[in-house]
Every structure is written in structure tokens, then in C-alpha cells.
C-alpha positions in Angstrom: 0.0 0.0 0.0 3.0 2.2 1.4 4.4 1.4 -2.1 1.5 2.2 -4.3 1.2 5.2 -2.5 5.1 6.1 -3.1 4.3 5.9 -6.7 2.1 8.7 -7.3 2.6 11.8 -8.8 3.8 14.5 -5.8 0.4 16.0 -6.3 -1.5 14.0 -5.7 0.1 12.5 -2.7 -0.2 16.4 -1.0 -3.8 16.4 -2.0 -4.6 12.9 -0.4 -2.7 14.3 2.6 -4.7 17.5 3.1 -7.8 16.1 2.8 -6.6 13.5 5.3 -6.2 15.9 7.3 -9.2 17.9 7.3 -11.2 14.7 8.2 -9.1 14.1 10.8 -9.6 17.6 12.5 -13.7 17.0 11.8 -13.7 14.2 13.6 -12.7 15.8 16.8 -15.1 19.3 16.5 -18.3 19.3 19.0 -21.6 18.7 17.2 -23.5 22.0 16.6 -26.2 21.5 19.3 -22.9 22.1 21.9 -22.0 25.3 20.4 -25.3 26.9 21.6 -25.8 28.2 25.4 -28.6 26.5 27.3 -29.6 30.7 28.5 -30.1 31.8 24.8 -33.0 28.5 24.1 -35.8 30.7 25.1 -39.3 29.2 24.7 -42.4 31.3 23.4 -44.9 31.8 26.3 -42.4 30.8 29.6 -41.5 34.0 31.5 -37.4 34.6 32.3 -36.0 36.7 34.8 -34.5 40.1 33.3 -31.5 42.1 35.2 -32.1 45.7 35.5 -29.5 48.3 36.6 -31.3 50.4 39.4 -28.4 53.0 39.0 -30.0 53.7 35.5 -33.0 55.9 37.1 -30.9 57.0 40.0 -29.7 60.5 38.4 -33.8 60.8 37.0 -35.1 63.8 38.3 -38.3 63.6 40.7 -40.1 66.0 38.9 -43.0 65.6 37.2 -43.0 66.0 33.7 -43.8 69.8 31.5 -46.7 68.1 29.8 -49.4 67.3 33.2 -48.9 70.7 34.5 -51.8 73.1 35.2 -50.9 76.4 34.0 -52.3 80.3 35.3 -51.5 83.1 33.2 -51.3 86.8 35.7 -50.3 90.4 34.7 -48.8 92.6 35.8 -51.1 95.6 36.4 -50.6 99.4 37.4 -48.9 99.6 40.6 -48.2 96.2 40.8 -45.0 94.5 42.0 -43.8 90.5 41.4 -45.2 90.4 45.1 -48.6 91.2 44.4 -48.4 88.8 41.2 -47.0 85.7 43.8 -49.7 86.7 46.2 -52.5 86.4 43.2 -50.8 83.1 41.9 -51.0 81.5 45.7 -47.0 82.1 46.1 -45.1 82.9 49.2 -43.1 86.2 49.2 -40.2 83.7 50.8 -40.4 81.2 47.5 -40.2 85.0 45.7 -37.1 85.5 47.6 -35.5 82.0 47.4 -36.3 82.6 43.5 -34.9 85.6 42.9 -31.5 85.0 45.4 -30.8 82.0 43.2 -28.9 83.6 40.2 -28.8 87.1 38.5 -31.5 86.4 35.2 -33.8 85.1 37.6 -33.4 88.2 39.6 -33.7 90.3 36.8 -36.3 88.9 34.9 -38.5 88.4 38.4 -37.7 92.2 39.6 -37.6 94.4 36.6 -41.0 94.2 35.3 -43.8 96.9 33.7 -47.3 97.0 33.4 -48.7 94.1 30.6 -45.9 92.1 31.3 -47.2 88.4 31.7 -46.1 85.6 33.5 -46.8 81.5 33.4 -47.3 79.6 36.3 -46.9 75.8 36.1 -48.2 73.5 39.2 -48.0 69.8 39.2 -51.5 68.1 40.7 -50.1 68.9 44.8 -50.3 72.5 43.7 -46.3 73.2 43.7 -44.2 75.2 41.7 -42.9 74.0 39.2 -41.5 76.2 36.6 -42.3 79.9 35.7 -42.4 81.3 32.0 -41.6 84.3 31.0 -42.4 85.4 27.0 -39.8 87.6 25.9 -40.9 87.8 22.3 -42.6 85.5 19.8 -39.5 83.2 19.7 -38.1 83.7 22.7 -38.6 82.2 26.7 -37.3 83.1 29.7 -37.7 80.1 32.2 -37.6 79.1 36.0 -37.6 75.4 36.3 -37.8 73.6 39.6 -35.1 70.8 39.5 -34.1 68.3 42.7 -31.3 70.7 43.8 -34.1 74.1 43.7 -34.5 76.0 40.6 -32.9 76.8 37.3 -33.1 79.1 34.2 -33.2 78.9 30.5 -33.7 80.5 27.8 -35.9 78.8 25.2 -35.3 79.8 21.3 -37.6 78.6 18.4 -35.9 78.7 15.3 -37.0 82.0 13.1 -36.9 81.9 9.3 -37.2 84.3 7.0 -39.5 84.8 4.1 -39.8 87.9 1.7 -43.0 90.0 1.2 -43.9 93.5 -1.1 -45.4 96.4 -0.5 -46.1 99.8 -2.7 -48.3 102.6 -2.3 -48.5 106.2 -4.2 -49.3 109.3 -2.0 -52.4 111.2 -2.3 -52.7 112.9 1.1 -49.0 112.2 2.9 -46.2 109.7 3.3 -47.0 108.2 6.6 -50.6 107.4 5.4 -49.2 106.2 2.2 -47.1 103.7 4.7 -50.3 102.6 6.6 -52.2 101.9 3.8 -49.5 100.3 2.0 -49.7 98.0 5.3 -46.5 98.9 7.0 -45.9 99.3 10.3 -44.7 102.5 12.3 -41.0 101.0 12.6 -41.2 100.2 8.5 -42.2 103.8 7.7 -39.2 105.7 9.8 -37.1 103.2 8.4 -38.2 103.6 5.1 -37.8 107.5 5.5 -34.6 106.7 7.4 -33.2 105.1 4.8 -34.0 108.1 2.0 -33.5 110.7 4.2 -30.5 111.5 3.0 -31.7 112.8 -0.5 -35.4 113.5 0.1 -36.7 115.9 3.4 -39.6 114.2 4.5 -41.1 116.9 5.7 -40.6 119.3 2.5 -40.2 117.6 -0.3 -42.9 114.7 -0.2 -45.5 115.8 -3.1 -49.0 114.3 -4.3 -48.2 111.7 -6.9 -44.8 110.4 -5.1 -44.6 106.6 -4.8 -42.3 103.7 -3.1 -42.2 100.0 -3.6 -40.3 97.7 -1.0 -39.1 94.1 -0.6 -38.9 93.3 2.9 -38.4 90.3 5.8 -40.9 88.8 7.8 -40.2 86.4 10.5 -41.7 82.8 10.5 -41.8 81.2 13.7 -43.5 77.5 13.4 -44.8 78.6 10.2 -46.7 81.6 11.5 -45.7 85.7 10.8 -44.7 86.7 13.7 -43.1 90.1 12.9 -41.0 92.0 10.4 -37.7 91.8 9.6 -35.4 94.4 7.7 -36.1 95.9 4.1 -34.1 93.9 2.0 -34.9 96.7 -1.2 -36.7 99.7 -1.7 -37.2 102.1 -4.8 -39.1 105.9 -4.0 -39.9 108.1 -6.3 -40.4 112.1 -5.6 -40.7 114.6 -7.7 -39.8 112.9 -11.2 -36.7 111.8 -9.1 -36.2 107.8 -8.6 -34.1 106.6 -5.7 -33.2 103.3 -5.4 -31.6 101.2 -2.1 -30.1 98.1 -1.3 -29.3 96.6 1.8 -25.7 94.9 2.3 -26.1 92.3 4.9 -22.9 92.4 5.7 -22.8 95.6 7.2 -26.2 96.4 7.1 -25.7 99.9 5.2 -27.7 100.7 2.2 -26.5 101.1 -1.3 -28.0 101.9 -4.6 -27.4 99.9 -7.1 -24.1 100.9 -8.6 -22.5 100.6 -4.8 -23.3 104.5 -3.6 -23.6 104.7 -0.1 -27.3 106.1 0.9 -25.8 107.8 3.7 -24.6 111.2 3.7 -22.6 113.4 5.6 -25.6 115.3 6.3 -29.3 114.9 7.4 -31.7 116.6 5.0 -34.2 117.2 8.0 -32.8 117.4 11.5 -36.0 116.2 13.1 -39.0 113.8 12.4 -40.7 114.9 9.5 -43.8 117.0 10.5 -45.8 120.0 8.9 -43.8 123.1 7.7 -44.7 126.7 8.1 -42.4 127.7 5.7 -39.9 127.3 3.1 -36.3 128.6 2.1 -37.2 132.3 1.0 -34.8 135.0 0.9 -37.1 137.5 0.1 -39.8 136.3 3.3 -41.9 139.3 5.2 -40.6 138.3 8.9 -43.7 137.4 11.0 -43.2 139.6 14.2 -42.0 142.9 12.3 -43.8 142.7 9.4 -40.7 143.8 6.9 -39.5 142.1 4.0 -36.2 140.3 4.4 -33.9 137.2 4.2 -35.3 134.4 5.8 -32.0 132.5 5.1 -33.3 129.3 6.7 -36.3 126.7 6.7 -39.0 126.6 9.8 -40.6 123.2 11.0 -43.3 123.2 13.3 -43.6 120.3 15.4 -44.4 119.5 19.1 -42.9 121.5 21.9 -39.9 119.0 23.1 -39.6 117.1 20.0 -36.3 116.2 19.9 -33.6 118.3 17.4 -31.1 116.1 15.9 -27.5 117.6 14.3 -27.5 117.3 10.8 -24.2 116.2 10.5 -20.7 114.8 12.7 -19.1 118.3 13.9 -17.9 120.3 17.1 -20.4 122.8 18.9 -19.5 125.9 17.4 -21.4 127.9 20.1 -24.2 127.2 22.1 -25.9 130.4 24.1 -29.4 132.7 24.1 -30.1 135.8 23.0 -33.6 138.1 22.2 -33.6 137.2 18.7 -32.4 133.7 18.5 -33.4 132.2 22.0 -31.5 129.1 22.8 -29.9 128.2 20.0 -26.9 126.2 18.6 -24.7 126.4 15.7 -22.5 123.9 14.7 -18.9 123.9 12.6 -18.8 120.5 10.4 -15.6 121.3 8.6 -14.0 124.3 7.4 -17.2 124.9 4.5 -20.1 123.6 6.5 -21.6 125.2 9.5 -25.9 124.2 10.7 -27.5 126.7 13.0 -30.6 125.6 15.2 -32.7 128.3 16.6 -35.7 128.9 18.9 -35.1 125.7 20.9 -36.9 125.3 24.0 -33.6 124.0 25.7 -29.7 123.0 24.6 -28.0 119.7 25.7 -24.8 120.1 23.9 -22.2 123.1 25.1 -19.9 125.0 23.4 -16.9 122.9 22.4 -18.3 119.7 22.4 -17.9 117.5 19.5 -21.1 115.6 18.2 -22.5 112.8 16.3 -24.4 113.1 13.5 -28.0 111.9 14.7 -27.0 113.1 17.8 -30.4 115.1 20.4 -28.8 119.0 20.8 -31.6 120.5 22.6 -35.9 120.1 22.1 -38.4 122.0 19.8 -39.5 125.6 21.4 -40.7 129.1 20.9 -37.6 131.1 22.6 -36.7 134.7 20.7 -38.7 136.6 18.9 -41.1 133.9 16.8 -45.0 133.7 16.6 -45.1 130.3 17.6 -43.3 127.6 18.5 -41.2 125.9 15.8 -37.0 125.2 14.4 -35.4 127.5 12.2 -32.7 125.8 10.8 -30.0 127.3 8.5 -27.0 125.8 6.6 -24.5 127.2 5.6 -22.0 126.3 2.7 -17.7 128.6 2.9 -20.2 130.7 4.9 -22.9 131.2 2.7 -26.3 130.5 3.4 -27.9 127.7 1.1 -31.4 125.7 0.6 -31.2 122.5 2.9 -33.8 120.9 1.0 -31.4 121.4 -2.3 -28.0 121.9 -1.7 -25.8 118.7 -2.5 -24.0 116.9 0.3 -21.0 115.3 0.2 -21.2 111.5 0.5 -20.4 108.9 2.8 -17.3 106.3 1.9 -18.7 104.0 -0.9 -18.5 100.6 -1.6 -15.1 99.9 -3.4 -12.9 96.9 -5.3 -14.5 93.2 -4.7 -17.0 94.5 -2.1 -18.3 96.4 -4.7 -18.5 93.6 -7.3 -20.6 91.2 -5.0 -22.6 94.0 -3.7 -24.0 95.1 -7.4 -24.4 91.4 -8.2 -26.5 91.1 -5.3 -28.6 94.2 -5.3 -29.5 93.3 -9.4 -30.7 89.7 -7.5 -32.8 91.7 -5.3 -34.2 94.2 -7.4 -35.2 91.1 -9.6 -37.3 90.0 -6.6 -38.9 92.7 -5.8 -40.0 93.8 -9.8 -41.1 90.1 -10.0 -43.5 90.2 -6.1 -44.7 94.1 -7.7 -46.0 92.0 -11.0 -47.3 89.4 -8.9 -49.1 91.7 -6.9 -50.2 93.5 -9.9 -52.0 90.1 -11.4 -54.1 89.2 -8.3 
């Protein structure tokens, strides 16, 4: 056999020896039914003992959950304090104090409250406290949560998206009814005239026939409105005249189209636009005397104490009283501009004090010789007095280089939008 065996091809002699071997090492393997634990054979119907770690609900919280609580709404009313409000919810002054001693939000947001400010109260079913809310806005929470080691605070944020919407109007009686009908708000308007006010004096130069379109944001909260965001575009036309602005997110300017800042170095009105008695006239009969001379300035009539705003950045020049003037205040921009302000009611700036443009120098009044209480505002151009309404102002730093080139690529995307919401609008 041994020689039979010595005879065969080497080949074959290593195959007969591998698979020898594999049926050697077979023979010796457990059978399959040995492989399997006895603890894993489970059988449908018996019941088995499971082994839970207690240490898993050790850290859980004993408070009961958000969702069973009872909830009172109170508000705060004239005269009342966060006492008064615990005392009407069934709260101890003490749990007041232990509240508002725990951190400095709490403290705040329990102790600085005004009149319509609401308040939450959540109770679990043995009528304790268990977490206070606080609605700051729409999307926004301030809370007091009980927890095992006393109280917290959070703030809870939904998410807010943004969605575009379009609004136009022409003006046939004034600009801020143009605005309400249009279906702005108050804040759209002044920003709408804060935004032109640069090129158009909302109080002079707004004429029958004028007209504005806008794109704008609105806020989406859980897919409701809940407010308005900033205006994205806007185009107004006055007089024949078309100005247009974008907004650069980035920086939150505006721009026109071909990267011009909106912004100027000077207001054209130095207060919120409001009736005018009368215009720039060098040849106006003063009211008091009765004689014809240069009225080298324009008059707006307003409420006594509206606030006066300088027109542009610049030091106080002098600020005094005299018969003619009252209080008033002039103010040196550069070597070629100088603003005057006269017949305030009182000055907040002295002499020598460098300001902001934008910045409150004194309130609306009747001081000097006048017939009524109003501003009489003069500027003055290498000391020569010139038409506010008319005169042109040096501009703000533009956009410049790359800046530039994304900013006019953006504002043509924009201005797309908002000629394609206007049609829309137009078709419905």
C-alpha cells in the first residue's frame, strides 16, 4: 500500500494528505447542538427573569413632567410689583425671595417688570411650583424650572426663518398714510424715511403723486408671521426723481445699485418729518415785524420738546441765548459747513463739544422773537447760506474693489425679486 502510495505523482500524494487531514480535525469538532448556550433557548410563552441596573433611574429627576402641569397666566397691572403677582398666583413672598437669590437672570427677569408684562405659572397636581415662564418675544422664553437641587433658568429659542414679502403705495394725502395703507408698520415707515432721508426731506419735499415700492423680511416662527424683519430693497420716487436702495447684509448699510452709499454726511431734516410753516425764501416778510427780508433758513413746526437732531458729525460751534435767537446752537462741520438751530426750547450740547451726527442737541421751542413755536434751521456752505432741501451733500465712503463687485451682483438679484413680487401683486 505504502508502495502504491510512493508511486504517485507528488500531487497527488499532497492532496490525499490535506484532505486526510481535514477529516481528521472533523472528527474531533463538537456537534453544533454544543455550540449553543442553554440561556439563549428561550421558549415562546415561559417568563425569564431580566436584570435591570437600578443605577439607570438614580440621576432621573423627581419632577413631574412639563406636559401634566396646570398652568395660570397673571399680569402685571398698574402699581403692581412680582409680590402682588405671587400673592394672586398663591405664592409665598419667601419662594419669591429664594427665586430671585438663586442667580442674576432670575433676579432680573422676576424684579424688573412693567405694566402688561405676563407671567406663566406651572403647578404639578399637589399645587407646587414648578416652573415659571416668562415670553420675551414671539421666539423667545425666559424660564424658572424647579429641578431636585431648587431651581434653574433657560432661555428657550424657536428657530425663526425668514420669508420675503412686497409692499407699494402712491401718496395722495402724505407719506406716513401712504405707509399705513400700503400695510406697514410705524417702525417700516421711519425706516423707510430713514433710509432716503439722506436725498429726500420728509417733511418738505414729499408731493401728491410720489410713490415707493419695498421688498422686505418677515419672521416665521413654526410657520406663522410673527413680525418684520429688515427691508431687504426699496425704490421711491419724488418729484420725477427715482431713488433706489439696497441693503448689504454684511454691514447692514444701504447702497444703490451701482454701490453708492445712501448715507450722507448730512441729514436733509434734522428732526422727524412733520408739517412746515415755511420754506427757504430769501425774500420772506418776517412774522413779528412785518418787513420784508432774508429768511436765510427753513421753519418746521412740530411739538414743543420734539427732539432736534444735528444734521451732520461736527464740534459745537457755540451754544448760548439771546432776544432774537433764544436758545440756540450752531454747529462747525468742517471748514465749508456750519448748521445753525434756533428757537429751541432748551440746549443739551455746550460750546466745544464734539457731536454725532443723529446726535439730540436740545428740544423744539418758541424762545426769541417767533409767533409760535417751531426750528429754524439754516446751513451754511464757505459761509454762505444755502437751501437744505437742495443743496448737494458730500457723500459717505462707498463701496469699493471686490466688495463692490458682489454688492452690485446682489442688489440686481434683489431688485429682480422685488419687480417680480410688484408684478405678482399686480396680477391678483
Amino acid at each position: 500500500m505504502l508502495s502504491l502510495f510512493a508511486r504517485l505523482p507528488w500531487i497527488h500524494r499532497a492532496l490525499i494528505a490535506f484532505f486526510s487531514a481535514i477529516i481528521v480535525v472533523a472528527l474531533f469538532l463538537p456537534a453544533p447542538k454544543d455550540l449553543r448556550e442553554e440561556e439563549s433557548n428561550y421558549q415562546i410563552g415561559k417568563a425569564y427573569p431580566i436584570k435591570i441596573d437600578q443605577g439607570i433611574f438614580a440621576e432621573q429627576s423627581s419632577v413631574p413632567t412639563l406636559a401634566v402641569l396646570r398652568w395660570e397666566k397673571h399680569t402685571i397691572g398698574s402699581g403692581d410689583s412680582m409680590a402682588l403677582l405671587f400673592q394672586r398666583a398663591g405664592l409665598s413672598s419667601r419662594l419669591l425671595y429664594e427665586l430671585t437669590s438663586t442667580n442674576k437672570d432670575i433676579e432680573r427677569q422676576l424684579t424688573r417688570v412693567r405694566p402688561g408684562d405676563s407671567f406663566q405659572f406651572g403647578f404639578d397636581a399637589d399645587k407646587q411650583l414648578i416652573q415659571i415662564k416668562r415670553q420675551l418675544s414671539p421666539y423667545e422664553a425666559f424660564l424658572v424650572t424647579k429641578s431636585d437641587n431648587g431651581y434653574t433658568s433657560t432661555i428657550d429659542k424657536k428657530d425663526v426663518h425668514f420669508q420675503y414679502n412686497y409692499a407699494e403705495a402712491k401718496i395722495t394725502s402724505n407719506f406716513w398714510n401712504a405707509g399705513i395703507s400700503a400695510g406697514l408698520t410705524a417702525n417700516q415707515i421711519m425706516e423707510l424715511a430713514g433710509i432716503f432721508g439722506w436725498d429726500i426731506d420728509f417733511a418738505l419735499d414729499i408731493r401728491n403723486g410720489d410713490n415707493f415700492r419695498i421688498l422686505y423680511q418677515e419672521k416665521v416662527v413654526e410657520g406663522e408671521v410673527v413680525g418684520r424683519g429688515k427691508i431687504i430693497a426699496a425704490i421711491f420716487t419724488n418729484q420725477g426723481d427715482t431713488f433706489t436702495a439696497i441693503r448689504d447684509d454684511k454691514s447692514g448699510n444701504y447702497y444703490d445699485e451701482n454701490g453708492r452709499a445712501m448715507k450722507k454726511a448730512f441729514l436733509r431734516s434734522p428732526l422727524d418729518f412733520r408739517r412746515v410753516t415755511s420754506n427757504f425764501n430769501p425774500t420772506r416778510r418776517h412774522p413779528v415785524t412785518g418787513k420784508v427780508r432774508a429768511h436765510r433758513g427753513t421753519d418746521y413746526a412740530a411739538p414743543v420738546g420734539t427732539p432736534i437732531w444735528a444734521a451732520g458729525d461736527g464740534i459745537v460751534q457755540k451754544s448760548s441765548y439771546n432776544q432774537f435767537n433764544g436758545n440756540y446752537v450752531f454747529i462747525k462741520h468742517s471748514n465749508t459747513y456750519i448748521t445753525k438751530y434756533l428757537h429751541l426750547t432748551k440746549r443739551t450740547v455746550k460750546t466745544g463739544q464734539r457731536v454725532k451726527q443723529g446726535q439730540t442737541i436740545g428740544t423744539l421751542g418758541g424762545t426769541g422773537r417767533v409767533t409760535g413755536p417751531h426750528l429754524h434751521y439754516e446751513f451754511l456752505v464757505n459761509g454762505v447760506h444755502k437751501n437744505a432741501r437742495t443743496v448737494k451733500l458730500p457723500q459717505s465712503k462707498s463701496l469699493t474693489g471686490k466688495t463692490k463687485t458682489t454688492f452690485i451682483a446682489n442688489a440686481k438679484i434683489r431688485l429682480d425679486k422685488l419687480e417680480r413680487y410688484g408684478e405678482l401683486l399686480a396680477t391678483q
